[in-house]
C-alpha positions in Angstrom: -10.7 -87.1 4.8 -8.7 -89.8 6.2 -5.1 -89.3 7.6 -3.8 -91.8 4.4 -5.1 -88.8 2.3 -3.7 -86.2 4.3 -0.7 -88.3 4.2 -0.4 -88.7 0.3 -1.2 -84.6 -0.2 1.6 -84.0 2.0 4.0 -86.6 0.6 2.7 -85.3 -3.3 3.8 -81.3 -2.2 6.8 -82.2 -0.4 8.1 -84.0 -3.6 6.8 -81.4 -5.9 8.7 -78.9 -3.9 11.9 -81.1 -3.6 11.9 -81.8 -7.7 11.1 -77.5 -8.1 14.1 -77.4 -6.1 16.7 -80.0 -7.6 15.8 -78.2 -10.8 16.6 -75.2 -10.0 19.8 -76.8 -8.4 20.7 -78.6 -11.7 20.1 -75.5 -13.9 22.6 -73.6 -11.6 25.8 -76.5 -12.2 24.7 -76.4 -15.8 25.5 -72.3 -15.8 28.7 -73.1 -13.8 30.1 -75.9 -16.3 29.3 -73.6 -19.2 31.1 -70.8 -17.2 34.1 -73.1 -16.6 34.1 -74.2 -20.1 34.4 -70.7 -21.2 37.1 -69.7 -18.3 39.4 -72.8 -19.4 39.4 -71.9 -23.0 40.5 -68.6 -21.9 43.2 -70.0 -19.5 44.6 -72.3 -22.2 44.7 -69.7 -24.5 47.1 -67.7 -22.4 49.1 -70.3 -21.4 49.7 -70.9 -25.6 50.6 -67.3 -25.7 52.8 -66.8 -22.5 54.6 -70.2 -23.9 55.4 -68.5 -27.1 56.5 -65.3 -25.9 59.6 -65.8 -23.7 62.8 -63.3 -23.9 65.5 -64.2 -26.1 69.3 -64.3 -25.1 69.5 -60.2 -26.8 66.6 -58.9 -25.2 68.0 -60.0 -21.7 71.6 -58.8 -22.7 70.2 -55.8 -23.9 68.5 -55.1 -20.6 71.1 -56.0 -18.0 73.7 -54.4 -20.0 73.3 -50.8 -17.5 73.5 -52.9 -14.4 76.5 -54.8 -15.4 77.9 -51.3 -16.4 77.1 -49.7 -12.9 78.3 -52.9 -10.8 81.8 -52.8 -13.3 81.7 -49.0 -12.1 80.9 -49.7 -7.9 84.0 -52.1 -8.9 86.5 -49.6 -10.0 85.7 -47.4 -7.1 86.0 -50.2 -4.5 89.4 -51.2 -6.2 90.9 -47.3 -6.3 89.5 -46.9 -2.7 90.9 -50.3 -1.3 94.1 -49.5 -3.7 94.6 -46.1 -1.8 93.8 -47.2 1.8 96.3 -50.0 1.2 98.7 -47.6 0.0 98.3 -45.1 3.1 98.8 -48.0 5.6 101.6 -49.0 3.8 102.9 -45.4 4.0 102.2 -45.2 7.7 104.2 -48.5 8.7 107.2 -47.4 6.7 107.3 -44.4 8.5 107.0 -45.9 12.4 110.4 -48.3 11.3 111.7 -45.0 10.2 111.1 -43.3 13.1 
């Protein structure tokens, strides 16, 4: 055998082995796109639903309705504390003039 045949066996299994392989790399993407396909169906479906199911104006009173109560209550305390402090320093000036 001549080297021009060695040559053209080599050449004829290297490009059998590079088609096996961009086959195999072409059925992969195709698996991927069908996966993708699949995933963004999915993704715009949730979108649809999380678009549709926001919380009205009486669901968030409804929920914030304790807080405001407790930070109306921390409120009244502060007021009665700061009322009596004021009331106490008040009282103890009076009584140095006095004195």
């Amino acid at each position: 055998m001549t080297y021009q045949e060695y040559f053209n066996i080599l050449l004829g299994l290297v490009a059998f082995v590079g088609s096996w392989w961009m086959k195999a790399v072409w059925s992969s993407i195709a698996k991927h796109d069908k996966s993708d396909a699949i995933l963004l169906e999915k993704i715009n479906g949730l979108e649809l639903l999380i678009a549709n199911n926001f919380a009205t104006k009486a669901d968030l009173d409804k929920a914030s309705s304790p807080v405001v109560k407790r930070l109306d209550k921390m409120e009244s305390i502060e007021v009665l504390i700061a009322t009596h402090y004021v009331t106490k320093t008040i009282s103890l000036r009076s009584l140095k003039h006095c004195l």
